[in-house]
C-alpha positions as CSV (number, residue, x, y, z in Angstrom):
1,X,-10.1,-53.2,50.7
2,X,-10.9,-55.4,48.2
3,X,-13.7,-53.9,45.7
4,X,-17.1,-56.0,44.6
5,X,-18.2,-56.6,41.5
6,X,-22.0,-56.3,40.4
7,X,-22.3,-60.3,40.2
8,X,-21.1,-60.8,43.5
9,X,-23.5,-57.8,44.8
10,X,-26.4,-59.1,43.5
11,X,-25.6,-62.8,44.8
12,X,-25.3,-61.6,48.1
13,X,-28.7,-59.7,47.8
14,X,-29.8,-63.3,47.0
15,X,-28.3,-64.7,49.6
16,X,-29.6,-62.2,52.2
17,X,-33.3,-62.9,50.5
18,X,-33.4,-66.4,50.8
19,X,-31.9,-66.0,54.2
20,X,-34.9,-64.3,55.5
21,X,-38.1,-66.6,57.2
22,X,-40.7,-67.2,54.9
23,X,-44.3,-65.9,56.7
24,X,-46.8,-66.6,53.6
25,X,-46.2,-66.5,49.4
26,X,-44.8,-63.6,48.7
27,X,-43.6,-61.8,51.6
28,X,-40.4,-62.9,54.1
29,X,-39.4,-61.2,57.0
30,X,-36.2,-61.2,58.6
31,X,-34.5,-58.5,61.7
32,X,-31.8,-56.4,61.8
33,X,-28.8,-56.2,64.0
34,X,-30.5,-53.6,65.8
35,X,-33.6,-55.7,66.8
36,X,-35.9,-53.7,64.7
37,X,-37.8,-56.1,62.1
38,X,-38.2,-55.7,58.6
39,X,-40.1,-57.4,55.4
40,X,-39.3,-58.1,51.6
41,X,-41.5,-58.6,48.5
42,X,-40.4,-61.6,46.6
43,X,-43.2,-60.6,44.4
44,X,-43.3,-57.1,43.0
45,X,-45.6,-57.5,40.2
46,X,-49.2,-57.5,41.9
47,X,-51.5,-55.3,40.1
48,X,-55.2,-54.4,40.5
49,X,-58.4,-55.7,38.9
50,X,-60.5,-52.8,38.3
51,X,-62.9,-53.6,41.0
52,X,-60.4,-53.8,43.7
53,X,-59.2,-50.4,43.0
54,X,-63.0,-49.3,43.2
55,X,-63.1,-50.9,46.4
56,X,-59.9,-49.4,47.4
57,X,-60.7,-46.1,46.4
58,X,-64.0,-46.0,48.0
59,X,-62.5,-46.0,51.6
60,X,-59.9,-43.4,51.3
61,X,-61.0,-40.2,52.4
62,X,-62.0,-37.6,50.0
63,X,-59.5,-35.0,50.8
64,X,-56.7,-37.6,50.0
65,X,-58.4,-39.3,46.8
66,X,-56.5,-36.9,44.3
67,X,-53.1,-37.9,45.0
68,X,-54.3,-41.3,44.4
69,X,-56.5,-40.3,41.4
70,X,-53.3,-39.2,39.6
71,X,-51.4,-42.3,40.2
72,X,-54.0,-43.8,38.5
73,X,-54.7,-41.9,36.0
74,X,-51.2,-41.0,35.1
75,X,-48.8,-44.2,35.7
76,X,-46.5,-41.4,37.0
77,X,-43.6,-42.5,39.6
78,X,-44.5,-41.1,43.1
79,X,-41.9,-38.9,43.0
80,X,-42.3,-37.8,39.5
81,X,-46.4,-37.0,41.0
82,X,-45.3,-35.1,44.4
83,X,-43.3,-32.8,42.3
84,X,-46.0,-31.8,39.7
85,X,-47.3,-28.1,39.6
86,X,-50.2,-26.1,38.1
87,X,-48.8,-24.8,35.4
88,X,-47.4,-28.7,34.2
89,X,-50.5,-28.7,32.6
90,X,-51.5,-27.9,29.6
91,X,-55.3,-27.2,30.1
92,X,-56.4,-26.9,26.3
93,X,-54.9,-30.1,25.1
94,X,-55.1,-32.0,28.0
95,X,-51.6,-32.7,28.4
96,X,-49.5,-33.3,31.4
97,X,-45.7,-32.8,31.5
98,X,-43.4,-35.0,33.9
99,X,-40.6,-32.3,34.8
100,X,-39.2,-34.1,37.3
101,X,-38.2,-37.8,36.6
102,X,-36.3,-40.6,37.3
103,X,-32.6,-40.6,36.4
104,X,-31.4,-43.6,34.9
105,X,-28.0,-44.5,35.8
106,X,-27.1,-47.0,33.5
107,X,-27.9,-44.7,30.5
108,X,-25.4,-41.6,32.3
109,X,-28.2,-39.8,32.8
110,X,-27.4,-36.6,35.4
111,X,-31.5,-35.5,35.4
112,X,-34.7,-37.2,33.8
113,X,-36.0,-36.6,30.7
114,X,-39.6,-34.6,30.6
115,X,-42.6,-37.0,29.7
116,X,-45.5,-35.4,28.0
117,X,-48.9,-37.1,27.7
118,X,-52.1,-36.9,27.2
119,X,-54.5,-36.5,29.6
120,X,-58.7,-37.5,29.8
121,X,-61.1,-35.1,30.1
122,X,-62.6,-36.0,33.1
123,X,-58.8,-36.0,35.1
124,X,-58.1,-32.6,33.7
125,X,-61.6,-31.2,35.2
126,X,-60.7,-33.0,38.7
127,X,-57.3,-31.7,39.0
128,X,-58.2,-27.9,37.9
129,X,-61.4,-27.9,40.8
130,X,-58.4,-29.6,43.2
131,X,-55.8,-26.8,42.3
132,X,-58.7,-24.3,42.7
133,X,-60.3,-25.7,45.9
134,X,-57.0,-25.5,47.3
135,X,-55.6,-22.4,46.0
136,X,-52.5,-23.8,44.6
137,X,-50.3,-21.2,43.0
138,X,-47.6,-21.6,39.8
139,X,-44.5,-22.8,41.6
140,X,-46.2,-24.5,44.1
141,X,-46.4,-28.8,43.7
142,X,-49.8,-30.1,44.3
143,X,-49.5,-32.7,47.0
144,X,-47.7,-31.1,50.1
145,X,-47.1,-35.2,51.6
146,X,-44.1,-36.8,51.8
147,X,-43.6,-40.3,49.9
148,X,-44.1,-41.8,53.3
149,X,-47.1,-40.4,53.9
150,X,-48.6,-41.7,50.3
151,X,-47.5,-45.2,51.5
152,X,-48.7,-45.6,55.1
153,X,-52.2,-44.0,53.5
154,X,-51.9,-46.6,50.9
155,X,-51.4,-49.3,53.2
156,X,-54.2,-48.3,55.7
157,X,-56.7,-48.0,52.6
158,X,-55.8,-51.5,51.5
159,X,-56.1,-52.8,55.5
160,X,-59.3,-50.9,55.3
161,X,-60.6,-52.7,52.7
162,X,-59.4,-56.0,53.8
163,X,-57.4,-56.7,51.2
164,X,-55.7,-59.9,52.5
165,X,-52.9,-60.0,49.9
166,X,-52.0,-56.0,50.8
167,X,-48.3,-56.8,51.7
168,X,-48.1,-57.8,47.8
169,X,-48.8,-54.2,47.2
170,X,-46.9,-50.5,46.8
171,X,-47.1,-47.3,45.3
172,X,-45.6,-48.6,42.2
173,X,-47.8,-51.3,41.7
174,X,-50.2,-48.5,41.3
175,X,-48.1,-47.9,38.1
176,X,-48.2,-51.5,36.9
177,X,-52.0,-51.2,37.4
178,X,-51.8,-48.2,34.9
179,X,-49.8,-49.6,32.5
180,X,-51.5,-53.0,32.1
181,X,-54.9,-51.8,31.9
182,X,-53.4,-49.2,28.8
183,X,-52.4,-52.8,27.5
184,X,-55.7,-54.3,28.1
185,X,-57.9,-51.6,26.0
186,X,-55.5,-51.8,23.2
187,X,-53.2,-49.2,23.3
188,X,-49.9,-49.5,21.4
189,X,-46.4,-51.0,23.4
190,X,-44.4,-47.5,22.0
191,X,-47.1,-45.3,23.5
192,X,-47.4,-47.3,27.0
193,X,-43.3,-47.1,27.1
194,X,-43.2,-43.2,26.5
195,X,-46.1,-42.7,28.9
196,X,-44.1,-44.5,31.5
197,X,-40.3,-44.0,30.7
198,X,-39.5,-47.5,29.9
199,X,-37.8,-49.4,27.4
200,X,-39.6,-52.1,25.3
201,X,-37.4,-54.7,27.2
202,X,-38.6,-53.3,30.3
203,X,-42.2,-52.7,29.5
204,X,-42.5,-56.8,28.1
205,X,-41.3,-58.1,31.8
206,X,-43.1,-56.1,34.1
207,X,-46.3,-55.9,32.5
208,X,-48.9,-58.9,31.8
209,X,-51.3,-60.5,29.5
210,X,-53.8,-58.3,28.3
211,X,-55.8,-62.3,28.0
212,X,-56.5,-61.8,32.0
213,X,-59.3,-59.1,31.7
214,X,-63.0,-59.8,30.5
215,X,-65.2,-57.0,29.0
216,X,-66.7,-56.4,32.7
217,X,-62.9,-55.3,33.6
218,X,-62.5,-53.2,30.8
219,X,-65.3,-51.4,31.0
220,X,-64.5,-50.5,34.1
221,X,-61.4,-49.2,32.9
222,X,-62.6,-47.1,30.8
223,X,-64.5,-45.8,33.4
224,X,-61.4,-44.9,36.1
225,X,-59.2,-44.1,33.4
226,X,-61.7,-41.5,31.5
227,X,-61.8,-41.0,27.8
228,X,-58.0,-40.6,27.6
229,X,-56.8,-41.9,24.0
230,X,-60.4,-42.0,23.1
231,X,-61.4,-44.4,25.2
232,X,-65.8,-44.5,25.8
């Protein structure tokens, strides 16, 4: 059988997008030979003003927050958060390590490389109260859900607080939010890319102008993200 090549895979991912019925901006559906339906994003870069993650946040329960919190706070892949354990932390510098990461393919890569970062203050204090609340153990990872989970919670909180645009939203647009409110208060490219595991050519498309916030947003900010890189 005659092999693909990567142009003529990608044009028939195309193909099969445009393919599918339009049902508002952003979002096309389509169904499977099977019957079942299905949706796609044509839009993947949706991010949140700080006051609709407030208003997010505020209607997810409080025993579910935390997995949430470190999104957040971290920028961290889902993955790269369910598999975080106690002893990732580093409690006196306020450091986080990343053990588990994504693998790139198109760098070789067999297993992710660790990502160290700092921390605020106020995070650090949350997680170590979660991890003794809960009586989490060295070894053990701190969010015993499955990515699934994260994302039907994640959709219901969004429902919940009638966001009409949540189709335009996923766990990793929890990420974006991260990354482009780091950009917003002024923190350097280099660091945001470490923090995150990107490239500079990565980083500059997927992240926006740092023009769209006012002072209102970034104080706000400041106040989700805690004093992390000095922020106050």
């Amino acid at each position: 059988m005659e092999e693909k090549n990567i142009d003529e895979i990608k044009k028939e991912k195309v193909d099969n997008r445009l393919s599918l019925t339009p049902v508002c901006e952003g979002l096309r559906v389509g169904v499977k030979k099977d019957g079942v339906k299905y949706s796609v994003r044509t839009d993947r870069s949706s991010y949140f003003f700080p006051e609709r993650w407030i208003k997010f946040d505020s209607v997810i329960k409080d025993e579910k927050k935390s997995v949430f919190d470190t999104l957040i706070s971290t920028g961290g892949r889902i993955e790269e958060v369910l598999n975080i354990k106690p002893e990732d932390f580093d409690w006196e510098r306020n450091h986080l390590t990343l053990k588990v990461t994504k693998t790139k393919a198109t760098k070789n890569e067999s297993i992710g490389k660790r990502r160290s970062f700092v921390i605020s203050s106020q995070f650090a204090r949350r997680m170590r109260k979660y991890i003794s609340e809960h009586k989490i153990e060295n070894g053990q990872v701190l969010f015993k859900v499955s990515k699934q989970a994260v994302s039907q919670m994640f959709k219901r909180g969004l429902k919940k607080a009638e966001f009409k645009d949540w189709y335009m939203f996923s766990l990793h647009n929890i990420r974006k939010t991260h990354g482009n409110w780091l950009n917003a208060l002024d923190v350097k490219s280099t660091e945001i890319c470490m923090r995150l595991g990107h490239d500079m050519n990565t980083y500059l498309k997927h992240y926006g102008s740092a023009s769209l916030f006012d002072r209102k947003d970034k104080l706000l900010m400041i106040k989700i993200l805690g004093d992390v890189y000095g922020f106050k």
